[in-house]
C-alpha positions as CSV (number, residue, x, y, z in Angstrom):
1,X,60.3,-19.5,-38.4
2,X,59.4,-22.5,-36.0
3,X,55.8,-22.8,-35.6
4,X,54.7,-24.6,-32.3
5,X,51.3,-26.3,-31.4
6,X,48.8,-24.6,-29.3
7,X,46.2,-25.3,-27.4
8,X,42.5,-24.2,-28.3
9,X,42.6,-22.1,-25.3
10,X,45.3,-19.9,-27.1
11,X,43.4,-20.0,-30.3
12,X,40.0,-18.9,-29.2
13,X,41.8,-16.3,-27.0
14,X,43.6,-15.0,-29.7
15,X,40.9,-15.0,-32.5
16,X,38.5,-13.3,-29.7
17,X,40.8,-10.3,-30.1
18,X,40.3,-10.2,-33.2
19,X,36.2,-9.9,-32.6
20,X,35.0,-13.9,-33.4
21,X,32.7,-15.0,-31.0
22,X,31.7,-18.2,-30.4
23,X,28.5,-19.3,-31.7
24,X,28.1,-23.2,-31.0
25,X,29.9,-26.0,-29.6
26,X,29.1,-29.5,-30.8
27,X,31.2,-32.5,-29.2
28,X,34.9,-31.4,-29.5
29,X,34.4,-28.8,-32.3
30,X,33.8,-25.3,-31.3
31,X,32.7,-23.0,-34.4
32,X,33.3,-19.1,-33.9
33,X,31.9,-16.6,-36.5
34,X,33.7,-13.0,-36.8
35,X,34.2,-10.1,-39.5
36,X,38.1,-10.0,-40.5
37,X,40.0,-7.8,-43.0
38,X,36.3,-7.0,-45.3
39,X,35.6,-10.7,-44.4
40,X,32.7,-12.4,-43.2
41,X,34.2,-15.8,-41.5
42,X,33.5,-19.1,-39.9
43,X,36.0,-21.3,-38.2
44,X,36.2,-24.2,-36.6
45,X,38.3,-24.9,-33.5
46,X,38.8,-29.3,-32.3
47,X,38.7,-28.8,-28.8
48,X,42.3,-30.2,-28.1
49,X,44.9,-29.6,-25.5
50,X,47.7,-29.8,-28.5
51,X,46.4,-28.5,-32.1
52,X,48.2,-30.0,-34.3
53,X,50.5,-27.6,-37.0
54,X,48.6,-28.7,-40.3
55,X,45.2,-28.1,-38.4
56,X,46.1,-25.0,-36.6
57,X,47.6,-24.1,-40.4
58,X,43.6,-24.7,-41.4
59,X,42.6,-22.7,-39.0
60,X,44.3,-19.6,-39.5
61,X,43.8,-20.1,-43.1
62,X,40.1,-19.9,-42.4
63,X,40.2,-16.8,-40.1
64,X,42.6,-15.0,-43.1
65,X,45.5,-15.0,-40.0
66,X,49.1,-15.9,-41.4
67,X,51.0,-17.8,-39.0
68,X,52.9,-14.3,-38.1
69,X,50.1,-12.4,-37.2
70,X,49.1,-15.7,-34.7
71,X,52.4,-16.0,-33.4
72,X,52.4,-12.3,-32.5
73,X,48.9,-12.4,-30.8
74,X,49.6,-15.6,-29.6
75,X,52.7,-14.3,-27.4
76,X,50.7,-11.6,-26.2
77,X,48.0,-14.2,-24.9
Protein backbone atom coordinates (compact mmCIF):
# COMPACT_ATOMS: atom_id res chain seq x y z
CA UNK A 1 0.00 0.00 0.00
CA UNK A 2 1.28 3.59 -0.96
CA UNK A 3 1.38 5.76 1.91
CA UNK A 4 1.07 9.62 1.01
CA UNK A 5 2.11 12.67 3.09
CA UNK A 6 -0.44 14.72 4.92
CA UNK A 7 -0.85 17.68 6.18
CA UNK A 8 -1.26 18.40 10.00
CA UNK A 9 -4.67 19.56 9.28
CA UNK A 10 -5.61 15.88 8.28
CA UNK A 11 -3.74 14.51 11.24
CA UNK A 12 -5.22 16.57 14.03
CA UNK A 13 -8.64 16.05 12.25
CA UNK A 14 -8.29 12.60 12.21
CA UNK A 15 -6.78 11.84 15.69
CA UNK A 16 -9.72 14.34 17.10
CA UNK A 17 -12.03 11.51 16.09
CA UNK A 18 -10.44 9.46 17.76
CA UNK A 19 -11.01 11.74 21.23
CA UNK A 20 -7.17 13.59 21.52
CA UNK A 21 -7.54 17.03 22.21
CA UNK A 22 -5.09 19.43 21.91
CA UNK A 23 -3.46 20.57 24.97
CA UNK A 24 -0.59 23.09 23.95
CA UNK A 25 1.06 24.55 21.04
CA UNK A 26 4.67 25.61 21.34
CA UNK A 27 6.33 27.07 17.97
CA UNK A 28 5.52 24.54 15.20
CA UNK A 29 4.79 21.58 17.51
CA UNK A 30 1.35 20.96 18.52
CA UNK A 31 1.08 18.18 21.38
CA UNK A 32 -2.49 16.43 21.72
CA UNK A 33 -3.26 14.10 24.70
CA UNK A 34 -6.12 11.37 24.26
CA UNK A 35 -7.16 7.78 25.72
CA UNK A 36 -6.69 5.07 22.77
CA UNK A 37 -7.26 1.26 22.75
CA UNK A 38 -6.69 0.96 27.13
CA UNK A 39 -3.99 3.71 26.44
CA UNK A 40 -3.18 6.80 27.95
CA UNK A 41 -1.27 8.91 25.06
CA UNK A 42 0.71 11.93 24.10
CA UNK A 43 1.58 13.00 20.60
CA UNK A 44 3.25 15.43 18.95
CA UNK A 45 2.10 16.93 15.64
CA UNK A 46 5.21 19.56 13.54
CA UNK A 47 2.95 21.96 12.30
CA UNK A 48 3.70 21.37 8.52
CA UNK A 49 1.80 21.75 5.35
CA UNK A 50 3.55 18.30 4.08
CA UNK A 51 4.41 15.65 7.11
CA UNK A 52 6.82 13.76 6.00
CA UNK A 53 6.19 9.60 5.74
CA UNK A 54 8.91 8.62 8.50
CA UNK A 55 7.40 11.37 10.86
CA UNK A 56 3.84 10.90 10.16
CA UNK A 57 5.12 6.89 10.67
CA UNK A 58 6.16 8.44 14.38
CA UNK A 59 3.15 9.77 14.78
CA UNK A 60 0.78 7.13 14.39
CA UNK A 61 3.20 4.94 16.20
CA UNK A 62 2.63 7.20 19.19
CA UNK A 63 -1.20 7.44 18.95
CA UNK A 64 -1.12 3.20 18.61
CA UNK A 65 -2.81 4.03 14.82
CA UNK A 66 -1.36 1.62 12.00
CA UNK A 67 -1.02 3.36 8.78
CA UNK A 68 -4.49 1.46 7.76
CA UNK A 69 -6.58 2.64 10.37
CA UNK A 70 -5.09 6.48 9.31
CA UNK A 71 -5.52 5.95 5.77
CA UNK A 72 -9.20 4.88 6.43
CA UNK A 73 -9.96 7.91 8.75
CA UNK A 74 -7.96 9.95 6.71
CA UNK A 75 -10.18 9.41 3.50
CA UNK A 76 -13.13 10.04 5.47
CA UNK A 77 -11.60 13.57 6.57
Amino acid sequence: MKFKPYSYRVVIKVLSKLGFIVIRQRGSHIVLKGFYKEKKRTVVVPKHKEIAIGTLKGILFQAGLTIEEFSRLAGKA
